[in-house]
MOPAC internal coordinates of N, CA, C and O (Angstrom, degrees):
PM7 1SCF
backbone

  N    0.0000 0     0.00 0     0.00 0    0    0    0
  C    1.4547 1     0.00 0     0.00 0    1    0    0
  C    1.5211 1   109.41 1     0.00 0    2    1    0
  O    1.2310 1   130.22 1   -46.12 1    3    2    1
  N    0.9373 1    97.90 1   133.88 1    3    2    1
  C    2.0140 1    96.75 1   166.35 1    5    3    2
  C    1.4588 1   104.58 1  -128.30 1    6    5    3
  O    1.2310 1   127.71 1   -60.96 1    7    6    5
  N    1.0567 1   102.76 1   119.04 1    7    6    5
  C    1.5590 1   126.95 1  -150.35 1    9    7    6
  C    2.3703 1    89.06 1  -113.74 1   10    9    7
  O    1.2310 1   136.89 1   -50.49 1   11   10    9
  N    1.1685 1    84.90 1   129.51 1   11   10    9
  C    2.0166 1    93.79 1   168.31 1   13   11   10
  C    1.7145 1   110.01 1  -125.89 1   14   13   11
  O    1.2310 1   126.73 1   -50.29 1   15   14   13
  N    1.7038 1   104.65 1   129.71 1   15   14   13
  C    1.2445 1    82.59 1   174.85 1   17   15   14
  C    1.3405 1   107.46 1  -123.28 1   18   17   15
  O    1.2310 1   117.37 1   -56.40 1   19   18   17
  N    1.5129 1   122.61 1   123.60 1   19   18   17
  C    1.5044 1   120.98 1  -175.75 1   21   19   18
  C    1.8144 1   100.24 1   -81.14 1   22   21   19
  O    1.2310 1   124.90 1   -21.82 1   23   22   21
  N    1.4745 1   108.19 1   158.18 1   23   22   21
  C    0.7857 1   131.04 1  -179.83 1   25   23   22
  C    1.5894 1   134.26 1   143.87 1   26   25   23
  O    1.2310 1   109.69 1     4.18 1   27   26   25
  N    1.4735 1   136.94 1  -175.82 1   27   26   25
  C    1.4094 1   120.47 1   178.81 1   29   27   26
  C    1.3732 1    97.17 1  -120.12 1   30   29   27
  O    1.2310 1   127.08 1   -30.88 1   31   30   29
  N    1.5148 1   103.98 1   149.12 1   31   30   29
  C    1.4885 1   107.77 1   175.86 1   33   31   30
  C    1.8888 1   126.66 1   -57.32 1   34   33   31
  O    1.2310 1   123.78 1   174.87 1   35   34   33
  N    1.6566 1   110.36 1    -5.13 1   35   34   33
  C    1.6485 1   119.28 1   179.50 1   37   35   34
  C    1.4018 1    79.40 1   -95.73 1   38   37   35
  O    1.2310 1   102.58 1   170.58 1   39   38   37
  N    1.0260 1   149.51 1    -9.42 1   39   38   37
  C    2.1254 1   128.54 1   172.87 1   41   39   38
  C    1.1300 1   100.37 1   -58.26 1   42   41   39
  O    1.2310 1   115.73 1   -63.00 1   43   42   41
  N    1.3806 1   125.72 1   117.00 1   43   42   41
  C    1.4580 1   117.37 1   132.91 1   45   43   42
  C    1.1015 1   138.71 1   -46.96 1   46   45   43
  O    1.2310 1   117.84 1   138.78 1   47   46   45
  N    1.9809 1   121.72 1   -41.22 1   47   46   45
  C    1.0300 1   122.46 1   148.43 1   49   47   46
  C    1.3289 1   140.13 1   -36.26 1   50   49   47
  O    1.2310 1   118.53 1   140.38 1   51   50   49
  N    2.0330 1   120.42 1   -39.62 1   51   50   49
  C    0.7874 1   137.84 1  -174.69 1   53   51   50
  C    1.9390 1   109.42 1   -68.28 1   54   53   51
  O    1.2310 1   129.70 1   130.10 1   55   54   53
  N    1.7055 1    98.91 1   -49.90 1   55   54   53
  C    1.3223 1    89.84 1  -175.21 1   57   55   54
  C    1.5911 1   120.12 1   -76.34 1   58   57   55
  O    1.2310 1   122.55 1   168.70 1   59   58   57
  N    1.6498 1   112.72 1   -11.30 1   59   58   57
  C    1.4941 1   124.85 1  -170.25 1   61   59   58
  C    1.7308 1    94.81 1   -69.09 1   62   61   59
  O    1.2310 1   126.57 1   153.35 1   63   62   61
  N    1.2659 1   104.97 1   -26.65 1   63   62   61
  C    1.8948 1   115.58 1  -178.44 1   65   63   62
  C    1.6426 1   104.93 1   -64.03 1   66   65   63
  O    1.2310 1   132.27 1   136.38 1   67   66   65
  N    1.4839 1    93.91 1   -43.62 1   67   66   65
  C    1.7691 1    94.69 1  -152.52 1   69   67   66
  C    1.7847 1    96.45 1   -75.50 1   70   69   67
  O    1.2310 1   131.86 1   146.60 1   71   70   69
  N    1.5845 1    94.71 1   -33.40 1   71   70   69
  C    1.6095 1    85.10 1   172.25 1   73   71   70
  C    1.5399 1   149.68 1   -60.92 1   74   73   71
  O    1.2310 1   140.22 1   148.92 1   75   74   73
  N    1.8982 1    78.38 1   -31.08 1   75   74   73
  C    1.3147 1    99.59 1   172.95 1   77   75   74
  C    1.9505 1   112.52 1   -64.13 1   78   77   75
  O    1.2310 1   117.87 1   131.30 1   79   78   77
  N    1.3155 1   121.65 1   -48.70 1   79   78   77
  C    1.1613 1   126.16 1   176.09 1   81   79   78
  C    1.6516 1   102.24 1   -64.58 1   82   81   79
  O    1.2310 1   108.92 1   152.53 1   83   82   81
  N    1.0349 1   138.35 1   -27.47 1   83   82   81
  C    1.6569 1   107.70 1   176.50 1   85   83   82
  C    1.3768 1   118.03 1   -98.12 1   86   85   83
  O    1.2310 1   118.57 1   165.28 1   87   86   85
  N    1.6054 1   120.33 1   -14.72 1   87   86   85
  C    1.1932 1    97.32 1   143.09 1   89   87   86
  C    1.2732 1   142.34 1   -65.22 1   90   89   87
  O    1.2310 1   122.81 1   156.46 1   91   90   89
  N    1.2566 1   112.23 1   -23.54 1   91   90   89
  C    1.6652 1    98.21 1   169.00 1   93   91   90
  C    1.4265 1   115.50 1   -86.50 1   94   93   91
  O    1.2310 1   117.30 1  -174.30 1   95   94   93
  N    1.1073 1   122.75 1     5.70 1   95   94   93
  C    1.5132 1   118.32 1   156.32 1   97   95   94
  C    1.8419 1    96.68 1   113.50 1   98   97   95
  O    1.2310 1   119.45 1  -163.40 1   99   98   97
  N    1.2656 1   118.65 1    16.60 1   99   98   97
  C    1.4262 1    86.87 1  -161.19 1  101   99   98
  C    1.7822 1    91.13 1  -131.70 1  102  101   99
  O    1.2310 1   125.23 1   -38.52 1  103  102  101
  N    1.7883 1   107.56 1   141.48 1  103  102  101
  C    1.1161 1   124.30 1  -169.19 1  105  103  102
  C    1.4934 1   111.91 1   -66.31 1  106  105  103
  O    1.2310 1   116.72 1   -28.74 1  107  106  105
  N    1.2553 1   123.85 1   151.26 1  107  106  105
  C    1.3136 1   139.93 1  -164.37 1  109  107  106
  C    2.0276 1   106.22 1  -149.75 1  110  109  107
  O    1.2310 1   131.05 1   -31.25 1  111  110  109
  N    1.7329 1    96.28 1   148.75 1  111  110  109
  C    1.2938 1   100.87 1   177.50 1  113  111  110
  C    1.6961 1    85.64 1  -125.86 1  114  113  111
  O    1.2310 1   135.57 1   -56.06 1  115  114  113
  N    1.7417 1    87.47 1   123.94 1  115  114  113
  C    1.7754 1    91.12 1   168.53 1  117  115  114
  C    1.3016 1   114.46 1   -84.63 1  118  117  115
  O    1.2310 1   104.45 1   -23.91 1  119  118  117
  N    1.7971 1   146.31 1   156.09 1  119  118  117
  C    0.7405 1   122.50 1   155.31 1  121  119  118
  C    1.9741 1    98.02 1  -132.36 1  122  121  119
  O    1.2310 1   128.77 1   -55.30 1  123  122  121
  N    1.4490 1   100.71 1   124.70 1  123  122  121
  C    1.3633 1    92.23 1   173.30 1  125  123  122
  C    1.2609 1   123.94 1   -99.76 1  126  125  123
  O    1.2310 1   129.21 1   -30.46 1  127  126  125
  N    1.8432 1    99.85 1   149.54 1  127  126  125
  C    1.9585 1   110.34 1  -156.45 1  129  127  126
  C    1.0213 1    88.67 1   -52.29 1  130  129  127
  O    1.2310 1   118.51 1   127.64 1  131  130  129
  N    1.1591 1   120.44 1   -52.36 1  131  130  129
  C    2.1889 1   135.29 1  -148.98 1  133  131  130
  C    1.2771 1   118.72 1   -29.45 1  134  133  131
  O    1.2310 1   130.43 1   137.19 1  135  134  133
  N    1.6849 1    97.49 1   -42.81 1  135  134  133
  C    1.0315 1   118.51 1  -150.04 1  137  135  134
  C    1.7258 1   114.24 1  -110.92 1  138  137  135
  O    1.2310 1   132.16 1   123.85 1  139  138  137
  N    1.6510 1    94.12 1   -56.15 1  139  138  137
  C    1.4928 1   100.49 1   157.97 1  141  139  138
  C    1.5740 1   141.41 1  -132.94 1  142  141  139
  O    1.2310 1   112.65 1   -30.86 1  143  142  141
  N    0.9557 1   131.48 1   149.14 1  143  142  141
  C    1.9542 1   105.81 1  -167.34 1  145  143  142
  C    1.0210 1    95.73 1   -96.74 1  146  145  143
  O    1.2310 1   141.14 1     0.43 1  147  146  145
  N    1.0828 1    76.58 1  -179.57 1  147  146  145
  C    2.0396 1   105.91 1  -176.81 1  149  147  146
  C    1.8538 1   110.35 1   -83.92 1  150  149  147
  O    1.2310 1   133.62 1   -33.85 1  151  150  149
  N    1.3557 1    91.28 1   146.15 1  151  150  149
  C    1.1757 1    98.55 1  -160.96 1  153  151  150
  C    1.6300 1   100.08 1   -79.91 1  154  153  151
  O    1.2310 1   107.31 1   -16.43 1  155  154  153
  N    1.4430 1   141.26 1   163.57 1  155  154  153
  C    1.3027 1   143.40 1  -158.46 1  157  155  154
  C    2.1802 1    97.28 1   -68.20 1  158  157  155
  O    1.2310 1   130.18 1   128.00 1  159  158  157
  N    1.6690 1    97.97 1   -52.00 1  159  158  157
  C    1.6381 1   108.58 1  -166.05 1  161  159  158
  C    1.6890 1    92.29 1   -60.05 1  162  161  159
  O    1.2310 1   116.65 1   116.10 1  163  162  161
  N    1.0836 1   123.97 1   -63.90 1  163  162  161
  C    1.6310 1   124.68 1   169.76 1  165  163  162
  C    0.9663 1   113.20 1    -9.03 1  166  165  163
  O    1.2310 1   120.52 1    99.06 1  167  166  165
  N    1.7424 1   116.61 1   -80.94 1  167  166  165
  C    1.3969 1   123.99 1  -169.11 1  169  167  166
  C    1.2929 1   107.49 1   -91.13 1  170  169  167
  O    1.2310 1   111.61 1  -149.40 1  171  170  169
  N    1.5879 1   133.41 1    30.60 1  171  170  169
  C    1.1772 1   116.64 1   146.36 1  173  171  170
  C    1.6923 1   118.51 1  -111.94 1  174  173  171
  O    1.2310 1   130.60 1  -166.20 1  175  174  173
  N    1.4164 1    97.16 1    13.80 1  175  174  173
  C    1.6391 1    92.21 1   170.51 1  177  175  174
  C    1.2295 1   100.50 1  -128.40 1  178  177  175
  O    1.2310 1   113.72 1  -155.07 1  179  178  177
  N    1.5750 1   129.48 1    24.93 1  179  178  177
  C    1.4676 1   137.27 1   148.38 1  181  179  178
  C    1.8993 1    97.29 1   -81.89 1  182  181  179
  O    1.2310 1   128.41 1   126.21 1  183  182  181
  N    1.2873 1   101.41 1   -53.79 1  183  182  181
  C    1.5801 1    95.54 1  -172.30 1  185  183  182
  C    1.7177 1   108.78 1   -49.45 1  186  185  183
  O    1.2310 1   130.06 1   129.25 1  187  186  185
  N    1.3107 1    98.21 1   -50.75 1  187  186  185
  C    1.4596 1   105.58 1  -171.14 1  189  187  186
  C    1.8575 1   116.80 1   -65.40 1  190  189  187
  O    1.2310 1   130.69 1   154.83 1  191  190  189
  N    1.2031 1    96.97 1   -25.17 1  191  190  189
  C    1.6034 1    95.34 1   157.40 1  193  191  190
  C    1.7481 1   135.80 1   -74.06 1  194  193  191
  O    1.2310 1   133.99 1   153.69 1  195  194  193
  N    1.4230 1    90.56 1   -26.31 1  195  194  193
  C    1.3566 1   111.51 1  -171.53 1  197  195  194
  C    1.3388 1   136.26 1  -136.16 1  198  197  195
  O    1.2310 1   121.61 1  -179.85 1  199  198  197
  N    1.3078 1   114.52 1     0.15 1  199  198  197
  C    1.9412 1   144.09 1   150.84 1  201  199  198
  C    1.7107 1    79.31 1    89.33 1  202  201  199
  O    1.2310 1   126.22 1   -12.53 1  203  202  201
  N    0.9923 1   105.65 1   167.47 1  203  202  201
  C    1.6368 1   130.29 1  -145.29 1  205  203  202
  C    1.9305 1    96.09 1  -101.54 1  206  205  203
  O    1.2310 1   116.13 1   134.66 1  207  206  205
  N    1.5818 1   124.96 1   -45.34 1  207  206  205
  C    1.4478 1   126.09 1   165.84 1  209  207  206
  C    1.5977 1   106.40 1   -49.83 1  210  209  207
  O    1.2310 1   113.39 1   133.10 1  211  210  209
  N    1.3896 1   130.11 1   -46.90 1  211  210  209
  C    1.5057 1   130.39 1  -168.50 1  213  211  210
  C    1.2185 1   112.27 1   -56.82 1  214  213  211
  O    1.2310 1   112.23 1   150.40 1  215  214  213
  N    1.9961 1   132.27 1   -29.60 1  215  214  213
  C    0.8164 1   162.27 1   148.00 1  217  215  214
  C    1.7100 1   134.67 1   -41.06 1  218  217  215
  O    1.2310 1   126.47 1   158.24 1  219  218  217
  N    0.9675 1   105.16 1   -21.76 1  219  218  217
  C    1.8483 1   119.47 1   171.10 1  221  219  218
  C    1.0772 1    93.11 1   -93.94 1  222  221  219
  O    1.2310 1   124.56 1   -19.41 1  223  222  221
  N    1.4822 1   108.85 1   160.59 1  223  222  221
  C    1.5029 1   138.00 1   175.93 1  225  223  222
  C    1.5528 1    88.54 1  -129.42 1  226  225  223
  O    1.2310 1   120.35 1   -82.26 1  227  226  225
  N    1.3094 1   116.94 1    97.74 1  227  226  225
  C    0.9509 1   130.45 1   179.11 1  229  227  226
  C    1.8559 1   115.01 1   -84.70 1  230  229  227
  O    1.2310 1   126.54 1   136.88 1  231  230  229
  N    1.7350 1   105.03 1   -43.12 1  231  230  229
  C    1.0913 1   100.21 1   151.65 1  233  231  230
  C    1.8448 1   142.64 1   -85.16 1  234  233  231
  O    1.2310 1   131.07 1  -173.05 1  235  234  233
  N    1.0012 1    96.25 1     6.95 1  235  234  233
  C    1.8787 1   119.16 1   161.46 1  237  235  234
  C    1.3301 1   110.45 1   -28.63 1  238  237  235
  O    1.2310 1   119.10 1   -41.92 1  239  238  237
  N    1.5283 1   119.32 1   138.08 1  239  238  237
  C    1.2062 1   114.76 1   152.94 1  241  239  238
  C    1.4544 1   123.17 1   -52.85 1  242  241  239
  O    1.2310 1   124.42 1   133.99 1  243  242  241
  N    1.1753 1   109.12 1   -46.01 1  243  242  241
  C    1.7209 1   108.07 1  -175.41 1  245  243  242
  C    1.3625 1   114.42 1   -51.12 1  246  245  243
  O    1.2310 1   124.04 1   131.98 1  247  246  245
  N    1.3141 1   109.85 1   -48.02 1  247  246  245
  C    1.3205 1   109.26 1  -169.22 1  249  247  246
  C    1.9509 1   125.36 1   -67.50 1  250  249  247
  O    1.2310 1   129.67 1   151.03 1  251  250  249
  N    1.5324 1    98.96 1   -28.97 1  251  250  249
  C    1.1880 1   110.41 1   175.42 1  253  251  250
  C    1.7143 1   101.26 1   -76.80 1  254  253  251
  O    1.2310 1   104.95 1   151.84 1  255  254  253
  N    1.2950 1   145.43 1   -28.16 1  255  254  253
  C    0.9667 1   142.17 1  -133.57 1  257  255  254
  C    2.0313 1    75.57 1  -100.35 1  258  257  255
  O    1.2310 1   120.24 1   144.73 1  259  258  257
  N    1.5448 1   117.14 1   -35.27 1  259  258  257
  C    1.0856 1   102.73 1  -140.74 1  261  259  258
  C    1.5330 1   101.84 1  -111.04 1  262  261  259
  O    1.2310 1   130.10 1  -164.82 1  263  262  261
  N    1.5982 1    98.13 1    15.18 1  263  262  261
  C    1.3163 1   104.57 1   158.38 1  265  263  262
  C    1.8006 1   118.24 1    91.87 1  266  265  263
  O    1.2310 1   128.84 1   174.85 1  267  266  265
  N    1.4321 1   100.58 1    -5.15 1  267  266  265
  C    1.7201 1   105.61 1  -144.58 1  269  267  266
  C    1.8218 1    99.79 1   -77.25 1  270  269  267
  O    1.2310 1   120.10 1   154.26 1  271  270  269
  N    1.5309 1   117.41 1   -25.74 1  271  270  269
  C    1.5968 1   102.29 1   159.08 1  273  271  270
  C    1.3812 1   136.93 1   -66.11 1  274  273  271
  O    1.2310 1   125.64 1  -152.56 1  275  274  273
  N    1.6541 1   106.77 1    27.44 1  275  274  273
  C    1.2330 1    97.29 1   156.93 1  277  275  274
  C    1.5961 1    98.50 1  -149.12 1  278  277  275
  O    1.2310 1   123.53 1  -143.75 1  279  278  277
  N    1.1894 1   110.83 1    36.25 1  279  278  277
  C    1.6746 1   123.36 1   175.42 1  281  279  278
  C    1.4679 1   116.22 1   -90.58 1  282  281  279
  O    1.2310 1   105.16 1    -6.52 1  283  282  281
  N    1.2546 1   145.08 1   173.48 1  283  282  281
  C    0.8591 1   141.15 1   105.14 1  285  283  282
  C    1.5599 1   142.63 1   -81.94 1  286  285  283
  O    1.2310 1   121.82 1   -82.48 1  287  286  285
  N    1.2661 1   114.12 1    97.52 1  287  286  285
  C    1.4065 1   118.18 1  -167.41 1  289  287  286
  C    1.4413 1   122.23 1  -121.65 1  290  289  287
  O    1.2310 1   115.48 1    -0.41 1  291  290  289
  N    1.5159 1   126.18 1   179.59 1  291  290  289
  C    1.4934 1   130.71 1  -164.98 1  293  291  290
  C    1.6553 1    87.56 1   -91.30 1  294  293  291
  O    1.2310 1    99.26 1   -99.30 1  295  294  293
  N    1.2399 1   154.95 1    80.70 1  295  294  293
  C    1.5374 1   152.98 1  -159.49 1  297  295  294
  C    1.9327 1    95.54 1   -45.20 1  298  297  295
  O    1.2310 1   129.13 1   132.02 1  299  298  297
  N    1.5657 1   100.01 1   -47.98 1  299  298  297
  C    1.5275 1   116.20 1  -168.59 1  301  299  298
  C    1.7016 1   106.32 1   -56.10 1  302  301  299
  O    1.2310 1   124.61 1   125.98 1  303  302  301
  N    1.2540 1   108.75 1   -54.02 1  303  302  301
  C    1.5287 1   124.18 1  -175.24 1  305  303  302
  C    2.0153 1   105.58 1   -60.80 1  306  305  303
  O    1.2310 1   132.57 1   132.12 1  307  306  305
  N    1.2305 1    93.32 1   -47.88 1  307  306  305
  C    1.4842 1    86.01 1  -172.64 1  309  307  306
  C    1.8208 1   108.53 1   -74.41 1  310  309  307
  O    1.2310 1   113.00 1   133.55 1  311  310  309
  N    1.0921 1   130.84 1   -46.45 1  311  310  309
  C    1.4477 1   138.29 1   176.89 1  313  311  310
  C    1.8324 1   108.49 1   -45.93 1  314  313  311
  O    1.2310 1   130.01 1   161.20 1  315  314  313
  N    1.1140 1    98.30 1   -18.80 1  315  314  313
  C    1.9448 1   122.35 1   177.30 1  317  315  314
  C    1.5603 1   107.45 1   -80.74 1  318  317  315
  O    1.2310 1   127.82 1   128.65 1  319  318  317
  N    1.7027 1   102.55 1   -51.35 1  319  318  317
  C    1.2041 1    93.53 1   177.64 1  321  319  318
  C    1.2760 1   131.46 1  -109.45 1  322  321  319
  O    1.2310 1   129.94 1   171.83 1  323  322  321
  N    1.1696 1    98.45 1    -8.17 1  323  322  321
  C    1.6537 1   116.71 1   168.86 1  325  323  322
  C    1.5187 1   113.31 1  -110.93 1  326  325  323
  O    1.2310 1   111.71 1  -103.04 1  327  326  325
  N    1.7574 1   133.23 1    76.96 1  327  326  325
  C    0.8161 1   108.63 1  -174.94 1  329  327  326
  C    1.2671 1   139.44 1   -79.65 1  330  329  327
  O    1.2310 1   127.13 1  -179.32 1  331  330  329
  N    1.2775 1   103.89 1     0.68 1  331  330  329
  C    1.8152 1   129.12 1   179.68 1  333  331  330
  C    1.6515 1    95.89 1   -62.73 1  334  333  331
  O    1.2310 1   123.78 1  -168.59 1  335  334  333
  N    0.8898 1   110.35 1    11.41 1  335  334  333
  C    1.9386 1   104.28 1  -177.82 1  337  335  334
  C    1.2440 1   102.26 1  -115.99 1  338  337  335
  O    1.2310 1   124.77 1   164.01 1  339  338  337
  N    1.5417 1   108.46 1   -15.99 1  339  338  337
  C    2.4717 1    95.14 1   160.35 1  341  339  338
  C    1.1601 1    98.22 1   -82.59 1  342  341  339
  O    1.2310 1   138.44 1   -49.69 1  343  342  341
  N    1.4100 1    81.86 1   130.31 1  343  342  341
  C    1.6337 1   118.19 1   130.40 1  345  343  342
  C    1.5438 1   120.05 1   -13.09 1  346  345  343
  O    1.2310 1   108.99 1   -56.23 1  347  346  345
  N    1.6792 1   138.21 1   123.77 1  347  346  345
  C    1.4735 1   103.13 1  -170.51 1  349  347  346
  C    1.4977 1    62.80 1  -150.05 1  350  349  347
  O    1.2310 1   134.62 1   -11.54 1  351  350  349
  N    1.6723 1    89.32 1   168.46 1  351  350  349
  C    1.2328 1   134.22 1    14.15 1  353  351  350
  C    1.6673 1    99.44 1   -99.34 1  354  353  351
  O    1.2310 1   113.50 1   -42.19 1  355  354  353
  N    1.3638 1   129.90 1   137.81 1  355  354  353
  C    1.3921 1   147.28 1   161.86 1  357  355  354
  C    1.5703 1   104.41 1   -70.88 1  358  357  355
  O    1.2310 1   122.09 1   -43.02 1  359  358  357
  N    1.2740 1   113.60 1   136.98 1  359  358  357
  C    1.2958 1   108.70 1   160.85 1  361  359  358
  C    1.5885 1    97.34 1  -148.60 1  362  361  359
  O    1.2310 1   129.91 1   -29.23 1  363  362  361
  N    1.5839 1    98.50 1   150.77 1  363  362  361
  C    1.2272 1   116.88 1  -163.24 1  365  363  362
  C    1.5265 1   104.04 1  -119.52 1  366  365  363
  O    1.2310 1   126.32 1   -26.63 1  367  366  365
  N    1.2843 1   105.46 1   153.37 1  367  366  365
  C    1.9157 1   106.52 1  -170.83 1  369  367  366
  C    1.8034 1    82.45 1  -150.69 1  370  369  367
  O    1.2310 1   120.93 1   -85.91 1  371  370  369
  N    1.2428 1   115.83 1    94.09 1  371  370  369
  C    2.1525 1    96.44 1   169.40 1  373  371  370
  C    1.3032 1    97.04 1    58.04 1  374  373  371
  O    1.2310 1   122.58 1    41.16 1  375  374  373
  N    1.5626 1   112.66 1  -138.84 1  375  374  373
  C    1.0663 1   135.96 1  -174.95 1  377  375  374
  C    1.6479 1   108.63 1   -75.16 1  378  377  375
  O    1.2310 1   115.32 1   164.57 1  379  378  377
  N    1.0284 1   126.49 1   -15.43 1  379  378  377
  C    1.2137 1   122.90 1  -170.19 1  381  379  378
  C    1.6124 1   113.23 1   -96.71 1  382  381  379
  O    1.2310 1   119.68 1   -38.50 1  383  382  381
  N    1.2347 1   118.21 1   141.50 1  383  382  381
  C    1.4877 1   116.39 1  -171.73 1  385  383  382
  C    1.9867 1   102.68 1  -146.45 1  386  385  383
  O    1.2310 1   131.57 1   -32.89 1  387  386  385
  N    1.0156 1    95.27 1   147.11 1  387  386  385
  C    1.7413 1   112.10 1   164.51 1  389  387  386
  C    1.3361 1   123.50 1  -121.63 1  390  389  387
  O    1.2310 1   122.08 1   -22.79 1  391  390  389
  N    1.0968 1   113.62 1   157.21 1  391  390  389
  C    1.9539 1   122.06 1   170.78 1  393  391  390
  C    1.2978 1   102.04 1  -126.13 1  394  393  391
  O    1.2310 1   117.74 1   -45.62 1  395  394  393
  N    1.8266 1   121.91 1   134.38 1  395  394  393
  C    0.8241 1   119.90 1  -169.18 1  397  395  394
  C    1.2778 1   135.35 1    73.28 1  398  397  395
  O    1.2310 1   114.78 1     5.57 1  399  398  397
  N    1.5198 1   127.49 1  -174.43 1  399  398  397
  C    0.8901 1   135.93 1   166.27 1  401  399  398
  C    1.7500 1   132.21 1   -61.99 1  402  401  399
  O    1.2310 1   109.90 1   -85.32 1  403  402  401
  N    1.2246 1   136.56 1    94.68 1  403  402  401
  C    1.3840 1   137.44 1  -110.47 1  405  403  402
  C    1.5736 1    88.05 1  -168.68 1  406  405  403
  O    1.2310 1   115.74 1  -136.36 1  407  406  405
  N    1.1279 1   125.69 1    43.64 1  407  406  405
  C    1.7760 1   128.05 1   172.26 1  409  407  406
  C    1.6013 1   104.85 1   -65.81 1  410  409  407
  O    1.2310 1   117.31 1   132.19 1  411  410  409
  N    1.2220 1   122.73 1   -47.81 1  411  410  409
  C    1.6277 1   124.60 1   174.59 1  413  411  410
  C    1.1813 1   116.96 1   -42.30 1  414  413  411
  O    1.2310 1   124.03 1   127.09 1  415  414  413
  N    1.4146 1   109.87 1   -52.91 1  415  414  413
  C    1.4153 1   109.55 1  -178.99 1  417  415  414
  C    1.0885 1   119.99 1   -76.05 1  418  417  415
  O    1.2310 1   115.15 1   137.43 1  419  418  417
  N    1.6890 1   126.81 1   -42.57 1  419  418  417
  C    1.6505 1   124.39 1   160.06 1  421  419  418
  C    1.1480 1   121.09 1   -28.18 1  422  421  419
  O    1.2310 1   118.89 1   134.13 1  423  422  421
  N    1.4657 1   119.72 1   -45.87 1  423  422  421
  C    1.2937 1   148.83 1  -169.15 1  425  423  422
  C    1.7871 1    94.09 1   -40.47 1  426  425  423
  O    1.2310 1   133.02 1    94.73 1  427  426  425
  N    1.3939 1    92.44 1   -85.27 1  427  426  425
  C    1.5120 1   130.19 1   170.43 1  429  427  426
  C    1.4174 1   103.30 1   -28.84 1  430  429  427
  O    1.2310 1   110.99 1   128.07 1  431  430  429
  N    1.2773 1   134.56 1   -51.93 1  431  430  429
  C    1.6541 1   136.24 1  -160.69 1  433  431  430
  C    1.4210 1    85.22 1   -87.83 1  434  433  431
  O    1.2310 1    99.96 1   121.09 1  435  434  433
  N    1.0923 1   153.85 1   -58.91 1  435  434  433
  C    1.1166 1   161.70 1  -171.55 1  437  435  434
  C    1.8975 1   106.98 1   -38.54 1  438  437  435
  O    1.2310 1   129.57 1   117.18 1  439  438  437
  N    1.0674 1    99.17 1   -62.82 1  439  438  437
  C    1.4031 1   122.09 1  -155.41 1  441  439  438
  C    1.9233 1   103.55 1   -91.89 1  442  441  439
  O    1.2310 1   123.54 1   176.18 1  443  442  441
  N    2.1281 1   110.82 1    -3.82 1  443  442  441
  C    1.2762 1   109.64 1   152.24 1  445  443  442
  C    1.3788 1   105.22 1   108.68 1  446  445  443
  O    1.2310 1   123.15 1   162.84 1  447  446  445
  N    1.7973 1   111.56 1   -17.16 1  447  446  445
  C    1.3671 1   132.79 1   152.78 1  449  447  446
  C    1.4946 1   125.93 1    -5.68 1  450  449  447
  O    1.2310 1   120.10 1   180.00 1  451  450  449

C-alpha cells in the first residue's frame, strides 16, 4: 500500500489519522498543506474518488476568514491554490481516497478490500 496523508501538523484530525496508520503497522507519506499543496494530478483523483463539494471545509477557519460564502468562485481553482480550504485529513490509497476520519475504510484497504 502506499498510503498519503494530507493535512497540517495543528489537525487533530490529521494526527488522530497518522496514529491510526502506525499503529496498525502500515507506512504512510505525510504531506503538510502549510507547507506544501497538492499537486493538480493528486487532487484530481482525490476529486474523482470523492466529488469535489466532500472536499471544502466549508466550516474552516480559512474559508470564513476569506469570505468565499458569499463569493462567487472556481471552488476547484481555489482548493489548488489555497489548500488550507480541504477538509483534512485526506488520505490517499491509488485511486482510492477519504476525508476525515475514515477507520472503516482503512480497515478495508488494509485487509485487501
Amino acid at each position: 500500500m502506499n498510503i498519503q496523508i494530507f493535512g497540517t501538523k495543528k489537525c487533530a484530525e490529521t494526527r488522530k489519522a497518522e496514529r491510526w496508520f502506525k499503529e496498525h503497522g502500515q507506512k504512510f507519506q505525510f504531506i503538510d498543506l502549510a507547507e506544501k499543496g497538492i499537486s493538480p494530478g493528486e487532487f484530481r483523483s482525490i476529486e474523482t474518488a470523492l466529488g469535489l463539494e466532500a472536499l471544502v471545509d466549508k466550516e474552516g477557519k480559512r474559508y470564513r476568514e476569506r469570505g468565499l460564502s458569499h463569493m462567487e468562485i472556481d471552488i476547484r481553482e481555489e482548493l489548488i491554490l489555497d489548500p488550507l480550504l480541504l477538509l483534512t485529513p485526506l488520505v490517499r490509497e491509488g485511486r482510492r481516497a477519504t476525508v476525515g476520519l475514515a477507520i472503516r475504510t482503512w480497515e478495508a484497504w488494509i485487509r485487501g478490500k
